[in-house]
KEFI-281401 format. One record per residue: residue in three letters; z, y, x negated of N, C-alpha, C, O in turn. Coordinates in steps of 0.2 Angstrom, whole numbers, padded with zeros to 4 digits, always signed. Each point is the difference from the previous one (the first is absolute). Layout:
KEFI-281401
ALAZYXZYXZYXZYX
...
END
This chain:
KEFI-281401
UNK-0049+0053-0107+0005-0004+0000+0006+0002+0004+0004-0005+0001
UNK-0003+0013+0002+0004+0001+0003+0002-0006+0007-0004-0002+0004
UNK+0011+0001-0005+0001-0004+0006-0002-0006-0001+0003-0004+0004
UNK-0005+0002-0008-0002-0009-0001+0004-0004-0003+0000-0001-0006
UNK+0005-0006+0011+0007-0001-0002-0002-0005-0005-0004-0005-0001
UNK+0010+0009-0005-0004-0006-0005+0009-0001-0003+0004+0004+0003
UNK-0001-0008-0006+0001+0000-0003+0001-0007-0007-0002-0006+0001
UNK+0006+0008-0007-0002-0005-0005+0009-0002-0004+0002+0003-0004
UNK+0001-0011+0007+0005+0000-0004-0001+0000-0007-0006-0001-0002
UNK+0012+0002-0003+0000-0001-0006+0006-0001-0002+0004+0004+0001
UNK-0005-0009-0004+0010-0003-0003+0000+0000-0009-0004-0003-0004
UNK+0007+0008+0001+0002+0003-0004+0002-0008-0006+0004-0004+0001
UNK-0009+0004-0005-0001-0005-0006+0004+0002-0007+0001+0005-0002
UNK+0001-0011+0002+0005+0000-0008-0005+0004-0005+0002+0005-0004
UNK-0006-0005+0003-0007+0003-0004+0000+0006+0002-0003+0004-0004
UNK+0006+0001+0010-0001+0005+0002+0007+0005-0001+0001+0006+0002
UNK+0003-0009-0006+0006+0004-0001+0001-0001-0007-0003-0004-0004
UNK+0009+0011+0001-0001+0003-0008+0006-0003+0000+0002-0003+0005
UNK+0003+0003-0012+0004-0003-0003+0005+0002+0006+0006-0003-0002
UNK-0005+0005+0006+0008+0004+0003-0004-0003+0007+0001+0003+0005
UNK-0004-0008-0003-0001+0000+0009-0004+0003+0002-0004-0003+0003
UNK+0000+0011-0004-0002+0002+0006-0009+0000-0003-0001-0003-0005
UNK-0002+0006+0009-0008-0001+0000-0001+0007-0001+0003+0005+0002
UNK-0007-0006-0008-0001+0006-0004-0005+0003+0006-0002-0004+0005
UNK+0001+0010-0006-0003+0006+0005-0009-0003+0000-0004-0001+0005
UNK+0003+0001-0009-0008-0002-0003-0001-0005+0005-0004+0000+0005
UNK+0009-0005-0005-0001-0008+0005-0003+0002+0005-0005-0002+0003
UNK+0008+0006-0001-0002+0005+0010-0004+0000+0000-0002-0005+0004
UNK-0003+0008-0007-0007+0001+0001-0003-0007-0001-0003+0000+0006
UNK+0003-0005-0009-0004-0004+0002+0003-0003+0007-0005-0002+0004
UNK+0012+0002-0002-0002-0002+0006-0003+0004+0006-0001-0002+0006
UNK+0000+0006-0008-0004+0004+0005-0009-0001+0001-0004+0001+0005
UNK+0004-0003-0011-0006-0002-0002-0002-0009+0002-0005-0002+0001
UNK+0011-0001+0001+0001-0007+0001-0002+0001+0008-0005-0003+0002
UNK+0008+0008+0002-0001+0000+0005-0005+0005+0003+0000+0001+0007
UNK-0004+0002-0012-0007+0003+0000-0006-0005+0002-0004+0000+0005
UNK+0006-0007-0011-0004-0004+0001-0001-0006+0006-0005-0003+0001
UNK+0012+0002+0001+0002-0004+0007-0003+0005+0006+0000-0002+0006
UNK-0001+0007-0008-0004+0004+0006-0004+0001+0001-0002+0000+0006
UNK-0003+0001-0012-0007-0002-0002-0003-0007+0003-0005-0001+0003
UNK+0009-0003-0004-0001-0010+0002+0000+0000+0008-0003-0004+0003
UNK+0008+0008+0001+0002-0002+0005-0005+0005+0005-0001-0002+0006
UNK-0002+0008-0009-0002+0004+0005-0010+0002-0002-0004+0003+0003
UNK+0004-0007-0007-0008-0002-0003-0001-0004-0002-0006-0001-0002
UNK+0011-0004+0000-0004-0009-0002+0000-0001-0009-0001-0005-0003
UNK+0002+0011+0002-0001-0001-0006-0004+0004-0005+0001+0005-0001
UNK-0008-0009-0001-0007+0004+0000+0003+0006-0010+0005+0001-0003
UNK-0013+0000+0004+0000+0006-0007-0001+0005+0003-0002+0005-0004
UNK+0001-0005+0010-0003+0009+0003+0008+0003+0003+0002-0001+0006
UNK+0001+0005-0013+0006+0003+0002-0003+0005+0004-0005+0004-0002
UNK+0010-0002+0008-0003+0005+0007+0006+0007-0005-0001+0006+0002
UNK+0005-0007-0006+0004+0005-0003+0003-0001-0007+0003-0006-0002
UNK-0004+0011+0000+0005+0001-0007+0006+0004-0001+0000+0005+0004
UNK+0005-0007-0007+0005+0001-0002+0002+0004-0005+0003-0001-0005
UNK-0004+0009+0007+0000+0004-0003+0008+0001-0004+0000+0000-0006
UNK+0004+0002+0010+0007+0004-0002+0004-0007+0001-0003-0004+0004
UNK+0009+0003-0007+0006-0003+0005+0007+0003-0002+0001+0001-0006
UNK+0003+0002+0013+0006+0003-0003+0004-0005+0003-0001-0003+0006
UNK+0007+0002-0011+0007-0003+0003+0006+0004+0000+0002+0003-0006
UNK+0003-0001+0011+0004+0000+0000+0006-0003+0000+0004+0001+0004
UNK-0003-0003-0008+0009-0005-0004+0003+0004+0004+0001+0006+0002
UNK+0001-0013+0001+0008+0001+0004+0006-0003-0002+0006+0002-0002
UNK-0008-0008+0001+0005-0004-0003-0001-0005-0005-0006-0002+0000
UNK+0010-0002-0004-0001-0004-0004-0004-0007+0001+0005-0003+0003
UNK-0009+0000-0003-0001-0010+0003+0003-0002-0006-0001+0002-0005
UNK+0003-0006+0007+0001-0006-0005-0001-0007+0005-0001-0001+0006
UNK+0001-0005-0014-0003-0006+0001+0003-0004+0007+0006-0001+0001
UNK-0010-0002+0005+0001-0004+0003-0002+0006+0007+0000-0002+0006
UNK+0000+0008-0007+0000+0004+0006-0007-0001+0004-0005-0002-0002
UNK+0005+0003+0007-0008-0001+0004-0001+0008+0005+0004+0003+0004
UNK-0010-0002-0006-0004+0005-0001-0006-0001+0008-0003-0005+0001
UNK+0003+0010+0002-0005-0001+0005-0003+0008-0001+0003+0005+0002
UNK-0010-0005-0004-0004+0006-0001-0002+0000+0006-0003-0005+0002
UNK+0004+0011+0002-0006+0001+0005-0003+0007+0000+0004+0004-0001
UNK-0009-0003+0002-0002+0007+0001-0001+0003+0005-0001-0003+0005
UNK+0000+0012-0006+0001+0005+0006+0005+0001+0002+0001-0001+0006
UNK+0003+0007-0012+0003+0006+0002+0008-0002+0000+0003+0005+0002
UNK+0000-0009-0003+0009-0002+0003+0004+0006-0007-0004+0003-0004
UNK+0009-0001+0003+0004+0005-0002+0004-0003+0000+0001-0003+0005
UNK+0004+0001-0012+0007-0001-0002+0001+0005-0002-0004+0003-0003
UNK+0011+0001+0004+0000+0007-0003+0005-0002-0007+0002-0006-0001
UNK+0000+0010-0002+0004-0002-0006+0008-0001+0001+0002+0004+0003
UNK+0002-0008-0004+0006-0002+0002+0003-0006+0004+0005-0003-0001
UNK-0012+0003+0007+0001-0006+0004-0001-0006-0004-0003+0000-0006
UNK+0005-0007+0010+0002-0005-0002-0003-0004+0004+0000+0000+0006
UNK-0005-0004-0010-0004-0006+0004+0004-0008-0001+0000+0000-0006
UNK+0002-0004+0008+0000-0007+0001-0004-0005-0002-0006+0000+0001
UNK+0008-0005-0004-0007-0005+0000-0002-0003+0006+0004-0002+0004
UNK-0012+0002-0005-0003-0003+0005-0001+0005+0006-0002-0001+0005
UNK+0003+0007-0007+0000+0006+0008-0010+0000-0002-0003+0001-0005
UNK+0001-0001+0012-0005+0003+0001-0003+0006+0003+0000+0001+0006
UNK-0002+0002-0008-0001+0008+0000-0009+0000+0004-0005-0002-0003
UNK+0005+0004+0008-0007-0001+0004-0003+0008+0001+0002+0004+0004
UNK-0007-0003-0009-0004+0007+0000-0003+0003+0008-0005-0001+0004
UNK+0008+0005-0005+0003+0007-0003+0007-0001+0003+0001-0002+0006
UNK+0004+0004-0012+0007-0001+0003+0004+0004-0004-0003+0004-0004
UNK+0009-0004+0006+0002+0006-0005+0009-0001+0001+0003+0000+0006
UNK+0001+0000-0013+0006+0000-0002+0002+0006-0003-0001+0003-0006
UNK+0007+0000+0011+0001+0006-0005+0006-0002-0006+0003-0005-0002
UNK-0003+0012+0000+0007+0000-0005+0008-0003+0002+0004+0002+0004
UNK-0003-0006-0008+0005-0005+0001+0004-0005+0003+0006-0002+0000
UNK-0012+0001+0005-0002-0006+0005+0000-0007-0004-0004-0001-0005
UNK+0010-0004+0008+0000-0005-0003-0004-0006+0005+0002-0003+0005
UNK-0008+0001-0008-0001-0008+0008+0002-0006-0005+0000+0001-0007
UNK+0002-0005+0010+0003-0008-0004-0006-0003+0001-0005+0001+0003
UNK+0006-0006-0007-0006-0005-0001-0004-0003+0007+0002-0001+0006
UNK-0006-0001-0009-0004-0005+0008-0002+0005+0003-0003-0003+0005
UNK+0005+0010-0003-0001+0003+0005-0009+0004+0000-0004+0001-0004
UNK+0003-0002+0012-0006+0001+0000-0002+0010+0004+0001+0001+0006
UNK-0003+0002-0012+0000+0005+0000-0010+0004+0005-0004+0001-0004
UNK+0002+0000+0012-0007-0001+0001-0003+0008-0002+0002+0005-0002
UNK-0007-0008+0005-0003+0008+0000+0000+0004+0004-0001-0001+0006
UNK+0003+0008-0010+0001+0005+0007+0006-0001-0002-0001-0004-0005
UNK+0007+0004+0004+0005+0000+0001+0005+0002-0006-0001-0004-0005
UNK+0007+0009+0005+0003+0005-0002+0008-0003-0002+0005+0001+0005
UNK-0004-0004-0012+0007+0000+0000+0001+0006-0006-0002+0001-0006
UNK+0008+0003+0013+0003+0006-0002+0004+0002-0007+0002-0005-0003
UNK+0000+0010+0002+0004+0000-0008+0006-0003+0001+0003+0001+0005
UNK-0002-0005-0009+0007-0002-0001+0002-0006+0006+0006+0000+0002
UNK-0011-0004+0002-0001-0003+0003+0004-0008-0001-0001-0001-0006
UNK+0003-0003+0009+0002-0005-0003-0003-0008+0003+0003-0002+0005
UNK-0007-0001-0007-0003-0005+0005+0003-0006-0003+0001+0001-0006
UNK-0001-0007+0009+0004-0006-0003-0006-0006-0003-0006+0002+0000
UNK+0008-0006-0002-0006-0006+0001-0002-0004+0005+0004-0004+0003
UNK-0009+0004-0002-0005-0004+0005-0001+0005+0006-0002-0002+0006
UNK+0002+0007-0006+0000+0005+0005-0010+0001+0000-0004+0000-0005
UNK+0002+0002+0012-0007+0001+0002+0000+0008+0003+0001+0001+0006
UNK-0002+0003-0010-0001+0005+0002-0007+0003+0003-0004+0002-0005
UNK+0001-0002+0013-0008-0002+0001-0003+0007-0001+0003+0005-0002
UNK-0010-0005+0003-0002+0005+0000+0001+0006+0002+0003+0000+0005
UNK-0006+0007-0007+0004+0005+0003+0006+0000+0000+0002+0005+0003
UNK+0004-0009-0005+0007+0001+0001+0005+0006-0004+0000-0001-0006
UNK+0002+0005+0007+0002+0005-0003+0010+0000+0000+0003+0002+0005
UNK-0001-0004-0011+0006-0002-0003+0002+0008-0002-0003+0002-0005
UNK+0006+0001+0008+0004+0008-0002+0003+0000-0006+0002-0005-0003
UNK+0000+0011-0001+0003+0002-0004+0006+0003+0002+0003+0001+0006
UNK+0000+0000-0014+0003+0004+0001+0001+0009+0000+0004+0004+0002
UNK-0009-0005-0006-0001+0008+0001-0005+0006+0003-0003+0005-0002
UNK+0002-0009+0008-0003+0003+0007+0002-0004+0003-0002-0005-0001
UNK+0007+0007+0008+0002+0007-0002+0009-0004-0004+0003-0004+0002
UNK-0003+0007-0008+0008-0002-0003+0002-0003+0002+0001+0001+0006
UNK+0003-0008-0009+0004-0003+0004+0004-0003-0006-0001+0001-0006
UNK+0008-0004+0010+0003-0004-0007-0001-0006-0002+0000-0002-0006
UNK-0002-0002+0012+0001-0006-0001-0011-0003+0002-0004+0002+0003
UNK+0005-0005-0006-0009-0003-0002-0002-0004+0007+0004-0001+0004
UNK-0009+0000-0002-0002-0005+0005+0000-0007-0002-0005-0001-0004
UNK+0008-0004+0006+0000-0006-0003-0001-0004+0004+0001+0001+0006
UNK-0004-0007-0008-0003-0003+0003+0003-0009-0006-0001+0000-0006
UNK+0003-0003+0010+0002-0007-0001-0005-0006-0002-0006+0000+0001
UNK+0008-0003-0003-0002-0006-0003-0007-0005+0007+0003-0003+0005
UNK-0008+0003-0006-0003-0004+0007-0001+0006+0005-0001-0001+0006
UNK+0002+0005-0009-0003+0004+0007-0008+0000+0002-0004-0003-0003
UNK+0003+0006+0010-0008-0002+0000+0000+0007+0004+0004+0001+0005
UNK-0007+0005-0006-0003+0006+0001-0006+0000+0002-0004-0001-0004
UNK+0001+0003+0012-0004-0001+0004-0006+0006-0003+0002+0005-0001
UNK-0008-0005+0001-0005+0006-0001+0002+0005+0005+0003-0001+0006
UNK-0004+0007-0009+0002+0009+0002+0006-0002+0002+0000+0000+0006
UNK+0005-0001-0009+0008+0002+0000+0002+0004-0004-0002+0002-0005
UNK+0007+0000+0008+0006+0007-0003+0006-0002-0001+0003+0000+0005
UNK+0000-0002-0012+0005+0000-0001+0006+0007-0003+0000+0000-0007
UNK+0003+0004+0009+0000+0004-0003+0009+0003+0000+0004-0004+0004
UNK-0002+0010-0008+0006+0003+0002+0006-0006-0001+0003-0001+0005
UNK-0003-0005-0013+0005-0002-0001+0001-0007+0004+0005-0004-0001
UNK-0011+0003+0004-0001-0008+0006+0004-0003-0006-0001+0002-0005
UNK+0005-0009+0006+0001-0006-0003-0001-0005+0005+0003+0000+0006
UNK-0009-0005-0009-0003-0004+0005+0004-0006-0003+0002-0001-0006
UNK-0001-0003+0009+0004-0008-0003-0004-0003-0001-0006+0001+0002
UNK+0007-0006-0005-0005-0008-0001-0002-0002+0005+0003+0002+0006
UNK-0009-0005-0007-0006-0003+0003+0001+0003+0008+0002-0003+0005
UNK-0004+0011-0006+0001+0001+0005-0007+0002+0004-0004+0000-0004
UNK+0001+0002+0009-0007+0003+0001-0002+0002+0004+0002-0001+0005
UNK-0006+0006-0006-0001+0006+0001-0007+0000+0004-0005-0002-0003
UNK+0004+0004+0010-0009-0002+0003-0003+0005-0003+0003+0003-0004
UNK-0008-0002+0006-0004+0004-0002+0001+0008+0005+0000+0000+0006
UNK+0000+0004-0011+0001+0007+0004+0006+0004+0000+0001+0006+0000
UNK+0005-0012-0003+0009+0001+0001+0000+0006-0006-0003+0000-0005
UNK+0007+0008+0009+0001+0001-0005+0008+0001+0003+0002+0001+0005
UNK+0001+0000-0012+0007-0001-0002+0003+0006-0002-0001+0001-0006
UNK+0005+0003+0009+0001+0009-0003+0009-0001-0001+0002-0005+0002
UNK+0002+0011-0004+0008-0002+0001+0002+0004+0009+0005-0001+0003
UNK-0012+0006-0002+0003+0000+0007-0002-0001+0006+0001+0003+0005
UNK-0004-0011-0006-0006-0002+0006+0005-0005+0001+0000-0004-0005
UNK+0005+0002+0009+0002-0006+0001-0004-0008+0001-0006-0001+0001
UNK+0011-0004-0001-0004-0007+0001+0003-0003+0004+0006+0001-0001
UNK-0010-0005+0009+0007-0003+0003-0003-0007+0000-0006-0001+0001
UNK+0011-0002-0003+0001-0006+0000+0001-0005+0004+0005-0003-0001
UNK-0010+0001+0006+0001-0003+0006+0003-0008+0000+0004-0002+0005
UNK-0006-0002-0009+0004-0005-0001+0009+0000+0000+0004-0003+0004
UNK-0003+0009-0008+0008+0001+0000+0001+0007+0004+0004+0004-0002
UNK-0007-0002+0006+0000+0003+0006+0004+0007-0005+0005+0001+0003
UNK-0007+0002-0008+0005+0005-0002-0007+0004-0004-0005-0002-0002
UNK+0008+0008+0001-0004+0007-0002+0002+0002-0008+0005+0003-0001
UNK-0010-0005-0004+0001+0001-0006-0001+0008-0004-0005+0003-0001
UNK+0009+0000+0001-0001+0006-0003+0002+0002-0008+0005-0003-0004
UNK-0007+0007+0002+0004+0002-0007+0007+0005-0002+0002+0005+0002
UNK-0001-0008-0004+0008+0003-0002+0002+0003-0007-0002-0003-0005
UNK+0005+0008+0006+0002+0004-0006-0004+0000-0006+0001-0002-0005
UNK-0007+0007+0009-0006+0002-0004-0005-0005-0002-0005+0002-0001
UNK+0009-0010+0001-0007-0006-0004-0004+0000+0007+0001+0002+0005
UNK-0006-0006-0008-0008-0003+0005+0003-0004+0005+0006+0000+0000
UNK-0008-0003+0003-0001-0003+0005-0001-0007-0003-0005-0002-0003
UNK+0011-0004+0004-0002-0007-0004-0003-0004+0006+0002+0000+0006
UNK-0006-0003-0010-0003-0006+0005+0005-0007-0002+0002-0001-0005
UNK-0002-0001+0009+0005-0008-0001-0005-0005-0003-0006+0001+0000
UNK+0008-0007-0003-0002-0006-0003-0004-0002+0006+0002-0001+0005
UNK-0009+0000-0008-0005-0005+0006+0000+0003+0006+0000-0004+0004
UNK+0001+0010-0002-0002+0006+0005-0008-0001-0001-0004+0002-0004
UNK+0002-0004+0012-0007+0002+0001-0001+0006+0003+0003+0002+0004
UNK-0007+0003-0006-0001+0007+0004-0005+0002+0002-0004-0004-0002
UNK+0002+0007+0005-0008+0001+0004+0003+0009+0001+0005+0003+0000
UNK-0012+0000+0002-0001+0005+0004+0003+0000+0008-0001-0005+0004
UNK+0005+0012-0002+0002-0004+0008+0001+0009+0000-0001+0005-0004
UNK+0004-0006+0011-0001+0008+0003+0007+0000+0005+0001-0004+0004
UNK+0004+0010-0004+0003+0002+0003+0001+0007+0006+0001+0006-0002
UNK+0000-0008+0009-0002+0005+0004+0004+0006+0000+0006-0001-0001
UNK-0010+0008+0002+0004+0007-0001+0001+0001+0010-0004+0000+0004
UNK+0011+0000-0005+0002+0001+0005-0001+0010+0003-0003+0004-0004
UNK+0005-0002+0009-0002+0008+0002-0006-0001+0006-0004-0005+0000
UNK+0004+0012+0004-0006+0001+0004-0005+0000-0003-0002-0006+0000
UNK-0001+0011-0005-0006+0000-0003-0002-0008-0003-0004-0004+0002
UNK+0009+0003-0007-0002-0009-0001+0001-0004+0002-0001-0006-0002
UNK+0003+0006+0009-0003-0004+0006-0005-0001+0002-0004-0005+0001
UNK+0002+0012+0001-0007+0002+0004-0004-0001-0005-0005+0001+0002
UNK+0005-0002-0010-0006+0000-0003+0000-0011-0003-0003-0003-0003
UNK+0008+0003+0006+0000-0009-0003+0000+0003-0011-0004-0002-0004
UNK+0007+0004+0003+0003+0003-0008+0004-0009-0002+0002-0004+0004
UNK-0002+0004-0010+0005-0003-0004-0003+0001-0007-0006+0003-0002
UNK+0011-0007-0003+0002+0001-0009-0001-0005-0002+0003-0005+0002
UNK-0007+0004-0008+0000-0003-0003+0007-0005-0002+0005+0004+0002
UNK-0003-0010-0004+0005-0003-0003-0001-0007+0000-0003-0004+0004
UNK+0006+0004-0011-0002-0007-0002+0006-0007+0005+0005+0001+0002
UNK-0009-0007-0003+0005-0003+0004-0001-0008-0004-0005-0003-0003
UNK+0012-0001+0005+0001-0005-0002-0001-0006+0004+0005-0001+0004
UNK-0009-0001-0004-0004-0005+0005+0004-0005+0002+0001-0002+0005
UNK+0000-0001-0014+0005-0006-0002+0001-0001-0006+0000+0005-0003
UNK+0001-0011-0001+0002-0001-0005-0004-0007-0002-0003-0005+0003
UNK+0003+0005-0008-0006-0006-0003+0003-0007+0000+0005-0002-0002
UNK-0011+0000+0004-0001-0007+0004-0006-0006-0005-0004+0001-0004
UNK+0006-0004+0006-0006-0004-0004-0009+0001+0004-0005-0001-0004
UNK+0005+0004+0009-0006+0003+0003-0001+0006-0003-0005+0003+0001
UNK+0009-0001-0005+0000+0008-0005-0003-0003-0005-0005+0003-0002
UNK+0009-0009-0002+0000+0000-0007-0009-0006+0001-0003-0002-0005
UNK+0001+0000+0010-0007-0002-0001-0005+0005+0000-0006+0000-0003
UNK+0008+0004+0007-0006+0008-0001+0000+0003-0004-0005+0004-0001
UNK+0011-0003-0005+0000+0001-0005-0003-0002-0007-0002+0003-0005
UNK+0005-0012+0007-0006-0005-0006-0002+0003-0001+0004+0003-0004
UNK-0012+0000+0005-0006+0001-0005+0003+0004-0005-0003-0001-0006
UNK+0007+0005+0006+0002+0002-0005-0003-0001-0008-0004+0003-0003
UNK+0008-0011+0002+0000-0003-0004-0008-0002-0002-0003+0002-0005
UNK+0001-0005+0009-0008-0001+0000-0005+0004-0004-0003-0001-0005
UNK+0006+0008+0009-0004+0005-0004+0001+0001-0006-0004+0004-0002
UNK+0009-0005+0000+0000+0003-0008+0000-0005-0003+0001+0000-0006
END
């Protein structure tokens, strides 16, 4: 079953909560069992010839559900660590991983392969893609968290690290990584974003960014044609932006 995209919504039934709201612990397990069996149906048709049994099941309680929350079981390996804070509706794509005290806001789409760091701060409706790796704060120490705004869209194998504060619906190509001492130049407003007094590097609102490269000037990196990495701002979002982003919505 490793690797087989499955997943099974489940929306939390008046019959599935105790006197106070939440879903007793027990409940878990049958949805797991709900989505045992939506798996069985989708991936064999159905049938009495079970290809597996159901030996152990362990749950780790993170947090409370209660009545009206909706539930997306998927399997293969994702990690909530204890402390962090899920949203409703965030989907979590196996194997993923949330560390210690990382907040994502609702609707946000969490993929596989990719790393929101300790004490991380992610908004609602944000698309964090595959591979994407959201930094902490404590490697290497920092004060201020990596944030990231409401509608962002995070491109696969990006680097956000060292305090970045990204704006709303801002986006990130694929590859971008974002440090407090890689500069960003902004070629629409023709100017050089850097970090100040120790914070990250802020991206502006609806900042498009991509991968781009900057020439090392000198003899040796002349004669070698050398340059540096640095992220660059292409433009700023357009209605030809926000239609390549649709599918968003689609998909989820």
């Amino acid at each position: 079953m490793d690797g087989y995209p499955f997943a099974c919504p489940i929306q939390v039934r008046w019959r599935d909560v105790d006197a106070l709201g939440h879903v007793n612990n027990a409940t878990i397990v049958t949805y797991l069992e709900t989505a045992r069996t939506e798996l069985w149906r989708e991936r064999f048709g159905g049938g009495t010839a079970i290809p597996f049994v159901v030996a152990r099941v362990e749950v780790d309680y993170r947090r409370q559900l209660g009545l009206d929350d909706r539930v997306r079981v998927v399997p293969g390996g994702t990690t909530v660590r204890r402390g962090a804070h899920l949203g409703e509706n965030v989907i979590l794509m196996p194997p993923a991983y949330v560390n210690v005290g990382a907040w994502v806001g609702p609707d946000t789409m969490i993929d596989s392969h990719a790393l929101v760091g300790s004490c991380a701060q992610v908004g609602r409706g944000v698309h964090v893609s595959a591979a994407a790796q959201i930094g902490g704060v404590l490697e290497p120490p920092g004060a201020r968290p990596v944030i990231l705004e409401d509608q962002v869209l995070v491109g696969g194998n990006c680097g956000i690290y060292e305090g970045t504060l990204v704006r709303r619906r801002a986006v990130l190509g694929s590859g971008v990584i974002l440090t407090a001492s890689t500069p960003v130049y902004d070629v629409p407003n023709r100017r050089v974003l850097r970090s100040e007094s120790g914070r990250g590097i802020e991206i502006p609102e609806g900042a498009v960014v991509v991968p781009g490269v900057r020439r090392i000037t000198g003899e040796f990196a002349d004669a070698h044609g050398l340059g540096l990495y640095t992220p660059v701002i292409v433009k700023y979002r357009d209605e030809s932006t926000d239609a390549r982003t649709a599918l968003e919505s689609a998909l989820r």
